[in-house]
C-alpha positions as CSV (number, residue, x, y, z in Angstrom):
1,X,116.7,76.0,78.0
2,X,112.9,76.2,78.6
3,X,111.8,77.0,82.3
4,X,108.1,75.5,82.7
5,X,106.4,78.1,84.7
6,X,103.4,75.2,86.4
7,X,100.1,77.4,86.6
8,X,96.7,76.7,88.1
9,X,96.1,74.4,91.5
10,X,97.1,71.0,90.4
11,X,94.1,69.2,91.7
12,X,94.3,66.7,89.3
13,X,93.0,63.1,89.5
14,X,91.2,64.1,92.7
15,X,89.3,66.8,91.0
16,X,88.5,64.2,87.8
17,X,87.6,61.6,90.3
18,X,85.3,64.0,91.6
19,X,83.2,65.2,88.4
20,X,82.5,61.5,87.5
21,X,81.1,59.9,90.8
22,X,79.2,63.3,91.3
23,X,77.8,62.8,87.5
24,X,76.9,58.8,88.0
25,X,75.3,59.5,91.1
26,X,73.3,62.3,89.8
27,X,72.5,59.9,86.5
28,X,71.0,57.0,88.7
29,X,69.1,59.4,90.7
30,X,67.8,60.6,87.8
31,X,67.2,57.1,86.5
32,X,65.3,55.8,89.8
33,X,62.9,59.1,89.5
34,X,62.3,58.6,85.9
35,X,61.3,54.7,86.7
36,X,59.7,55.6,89.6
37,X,57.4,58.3,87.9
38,X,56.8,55.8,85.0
39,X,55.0,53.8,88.0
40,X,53.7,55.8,90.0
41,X,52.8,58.4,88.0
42,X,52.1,61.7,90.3
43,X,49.3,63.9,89.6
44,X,48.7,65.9,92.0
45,X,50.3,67.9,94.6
46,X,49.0,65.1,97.3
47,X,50.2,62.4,95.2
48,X,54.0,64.4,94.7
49,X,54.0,65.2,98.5
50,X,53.6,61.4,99.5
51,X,56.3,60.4,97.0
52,X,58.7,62.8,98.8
53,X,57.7,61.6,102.2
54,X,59.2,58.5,101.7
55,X,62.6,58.6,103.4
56,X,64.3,56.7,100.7
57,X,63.4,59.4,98.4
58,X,64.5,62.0,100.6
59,X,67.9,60.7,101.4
60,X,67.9,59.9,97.4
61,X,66.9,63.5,96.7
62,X,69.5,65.5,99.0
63,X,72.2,62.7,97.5
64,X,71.4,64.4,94.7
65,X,71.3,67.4,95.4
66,X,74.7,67.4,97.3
67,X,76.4,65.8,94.4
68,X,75.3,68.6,92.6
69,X,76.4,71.2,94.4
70,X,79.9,69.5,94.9
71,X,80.1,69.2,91.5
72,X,79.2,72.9,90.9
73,X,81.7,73.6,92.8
74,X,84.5,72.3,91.3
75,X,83.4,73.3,88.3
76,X,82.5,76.5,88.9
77,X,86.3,76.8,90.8
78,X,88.0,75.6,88.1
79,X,86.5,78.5,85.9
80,X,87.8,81.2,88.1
81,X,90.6,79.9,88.5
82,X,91.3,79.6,84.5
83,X,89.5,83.0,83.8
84,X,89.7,85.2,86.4
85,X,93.4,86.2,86.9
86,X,93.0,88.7,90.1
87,X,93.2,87.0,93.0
88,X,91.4,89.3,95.1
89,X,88.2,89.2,92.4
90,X,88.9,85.2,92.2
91,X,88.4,84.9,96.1
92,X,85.5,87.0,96.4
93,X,83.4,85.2,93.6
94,X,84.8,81.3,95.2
95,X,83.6,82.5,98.1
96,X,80.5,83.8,97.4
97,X,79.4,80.5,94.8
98,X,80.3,78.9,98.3
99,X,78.1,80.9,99.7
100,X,75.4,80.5,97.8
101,X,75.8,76.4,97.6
102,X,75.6,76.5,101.0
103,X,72.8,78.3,101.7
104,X,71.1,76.2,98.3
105,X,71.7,73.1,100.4
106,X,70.3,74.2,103.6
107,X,67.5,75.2,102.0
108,X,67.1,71.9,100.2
109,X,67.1,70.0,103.5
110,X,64.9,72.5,104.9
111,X,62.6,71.7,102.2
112,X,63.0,68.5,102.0
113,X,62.3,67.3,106.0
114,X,59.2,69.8,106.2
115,X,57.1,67.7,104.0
116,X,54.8,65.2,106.1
């Protein structure tokens, strides 16, 4: 008789589910800004500062950006938790990409609500 040792979190469907909305969001972003630069066509700094003023953009923008970082995330967790077998190493590199995405997506707000 076999025994099936089970290995790794289990996330599953929740994790899949995840990577795809994350990825179409981040696709129709990019597909509004490509449209959007086709029109408008920014050339200046004055020009790209007035495009991000709009709050549609902005709320676009950090949409993006958090889909990004979330799905960072899980990748980025799902390749320490396949590669690095420590657990000790594997908890202080989750939380330090946690970290990190954190602090990227303050500073992306902060960036993003100091243009007038």
């Amino acid at each position: 008789m076999v025994k099936r040792i089970p290995v790794g979190a289990h996330y599953g469907l929740r994790d899949w589910l995840v990577q795809r909305v994350t990825a179409v969001v981040m696709a129709v972003y990019a597909v509004v800004l490509f449209l959007v630069l086709l029109t408008q066509r920014p050339s200046g700094f004055e020009a790209w500062k007035a495009l991000f003023a709009c709050q549609w953009m902005r709320l676009a923008t950090l949409l993006f950006l958090l889909s990004l970082f979330w799905h960072a995330w899980v990748g980025m967790r799902d390749i320490l938790m396949d590669y690095v077998h420590a657990t000790g190493a594997r908890l202080v590199l989750q939380v330090g990409v946690i970290l990190l995405l954190v602090a990227y997506g303050l500073w992306s707000i902060q960036i993003l609500w100091s243009i007038n």
